[in-house]
matplotlib code that plots the C-alpha trace (Angstrom):
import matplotlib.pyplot as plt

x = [12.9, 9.7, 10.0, 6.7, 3.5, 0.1, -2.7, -5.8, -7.5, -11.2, -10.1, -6.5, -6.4, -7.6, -5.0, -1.9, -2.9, -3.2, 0.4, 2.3, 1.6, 2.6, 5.3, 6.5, 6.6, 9.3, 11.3, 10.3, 9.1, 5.3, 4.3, 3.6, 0.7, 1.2, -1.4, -3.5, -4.8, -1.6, 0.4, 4.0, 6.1, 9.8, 13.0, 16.3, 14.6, 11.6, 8.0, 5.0, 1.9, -2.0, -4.4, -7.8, -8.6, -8.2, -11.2, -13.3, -15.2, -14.4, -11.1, -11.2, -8.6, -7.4, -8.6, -5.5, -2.6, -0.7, 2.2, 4.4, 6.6, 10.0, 10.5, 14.2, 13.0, 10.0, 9.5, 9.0, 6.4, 4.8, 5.0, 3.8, 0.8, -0.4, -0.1, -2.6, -4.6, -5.1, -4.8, -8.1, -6.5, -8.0, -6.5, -6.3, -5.0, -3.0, -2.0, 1.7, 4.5, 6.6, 5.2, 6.8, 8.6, 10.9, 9.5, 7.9, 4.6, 1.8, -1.0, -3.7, -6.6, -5.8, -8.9, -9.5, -9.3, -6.0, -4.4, -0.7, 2.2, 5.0, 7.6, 11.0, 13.6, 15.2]
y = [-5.1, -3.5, -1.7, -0.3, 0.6, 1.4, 2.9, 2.9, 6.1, 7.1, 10.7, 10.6, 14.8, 14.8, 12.3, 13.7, 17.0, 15.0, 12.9, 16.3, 17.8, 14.7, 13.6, 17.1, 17.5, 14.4, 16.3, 14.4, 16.5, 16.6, 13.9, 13.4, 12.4, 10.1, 9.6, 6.7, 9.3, 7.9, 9.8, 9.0, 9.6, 8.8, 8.1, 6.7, 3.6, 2.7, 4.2, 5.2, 5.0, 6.4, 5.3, 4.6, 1.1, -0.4, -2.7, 0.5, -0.3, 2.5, 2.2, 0.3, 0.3, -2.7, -3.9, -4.3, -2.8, 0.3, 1.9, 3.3, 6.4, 6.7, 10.5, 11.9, 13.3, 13.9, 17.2, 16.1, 13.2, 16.0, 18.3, 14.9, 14.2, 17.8, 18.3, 15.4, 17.2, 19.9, 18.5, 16.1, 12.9, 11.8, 10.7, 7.6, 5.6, 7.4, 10.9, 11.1, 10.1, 8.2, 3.9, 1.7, 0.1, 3.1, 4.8, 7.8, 7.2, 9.1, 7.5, 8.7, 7.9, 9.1, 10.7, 7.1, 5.6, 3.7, 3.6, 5.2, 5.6, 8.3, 6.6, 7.8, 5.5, 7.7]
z = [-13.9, -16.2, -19.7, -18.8, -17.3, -19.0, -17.3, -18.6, -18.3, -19.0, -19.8, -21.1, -21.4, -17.6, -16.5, -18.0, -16.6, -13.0, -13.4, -15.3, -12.2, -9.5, -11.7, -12.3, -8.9, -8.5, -11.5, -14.8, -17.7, -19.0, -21.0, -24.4, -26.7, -29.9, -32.7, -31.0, -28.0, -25.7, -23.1, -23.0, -19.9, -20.5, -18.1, -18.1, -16.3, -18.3, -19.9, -18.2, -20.2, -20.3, -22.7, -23.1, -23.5, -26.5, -26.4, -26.4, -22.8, -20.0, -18.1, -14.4, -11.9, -10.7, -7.6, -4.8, -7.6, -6.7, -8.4, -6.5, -7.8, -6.2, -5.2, -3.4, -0.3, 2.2, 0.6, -3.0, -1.3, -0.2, -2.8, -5.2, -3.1, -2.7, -6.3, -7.2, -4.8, -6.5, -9.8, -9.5, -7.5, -4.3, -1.0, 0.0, 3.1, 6.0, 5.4, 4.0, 6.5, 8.2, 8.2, 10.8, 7.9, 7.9, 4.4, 3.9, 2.0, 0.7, -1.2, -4.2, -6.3, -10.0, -11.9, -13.1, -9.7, -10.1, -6.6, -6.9, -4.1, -4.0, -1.5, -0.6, 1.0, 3.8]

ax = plt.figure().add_subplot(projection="3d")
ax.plot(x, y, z, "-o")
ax.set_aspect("equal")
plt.show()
C-alpha cells in the first residue's frame, strides 16, 4: 500500500543512530545518508525516510500518528523496544505485551518525538 515514509527529524545523525539500533533489532541493515542530509532505510516492501524539514523550521511530530514496525516474534518486540531505550527513544503507553486485541505491542517516542509501534501478529 505505501512506497514510503518520511520522518522529519530535528537531528538526522541522532535519529539514525536511534532507528539503526530499533530497526537493526527487527533484522534490517543501518541506513544510509544521501547528499541532502537524508537517511535511507531500504526493504523489499518500501523506503523509510529521515530528514530534516525542508522548509528549514524544526521538525514536529504529528499529533495522534504512529508507525508501526512489524517485527517476527515477542522477542524481537522486545529486543526493538529496549534498543530505543537505550539508544535515546522514550516509552510511551503500556509497557510491551500482550493487548486484548491479540497483538503483542510495544510503543516509543523517537528522539524527535514521533510516536512509533513495533507489533508482531502471533
Amino acid at each position: 500500500m505505501f512506497s514510503h515514509i518520511m520522518l522529519g527529524a530535528s537531528d538526522v545523525e541522532t535519529s539514525k543512530k536511534f532507528y539503526d539500533a530499533i530497526l537493526g533489532a527487527l533484522g534490517h541493515k543501518p541506513g544510509n545518508m544521501d547528499d541532502k542530509g537524508r537517511c535511507i532505510y531500504m526493504s523489499n516492501n518500501g523506503l523509510f525516510l529521515l530528514t530534516p524539514p525542508i522548509d528549514g523550521n524544526p521538525a514536529t511530530h504529528g499529533n495522534g500518528s504512529t508507525i508501526g514496525f512489524i517485527a517476527g516474534s515477542t522477542a524481537e518486540v522486545d529486543a526493538w523496544h529496549a534498543a530505543g531505550i537505550e539508544n535515546g527513544g522514550t516509552t510511551c503507553e503500556d509497557p510491551p505485551g500482550l493487548r486484548d486485541s491479540g497483538l503483542y505491542l510495544a510503543y516509543l517516542r523517537d528522539p524527535s518525538g514521533n510516536k512509533i509501534c513495533g507489533l508482531y501478529r502471533g
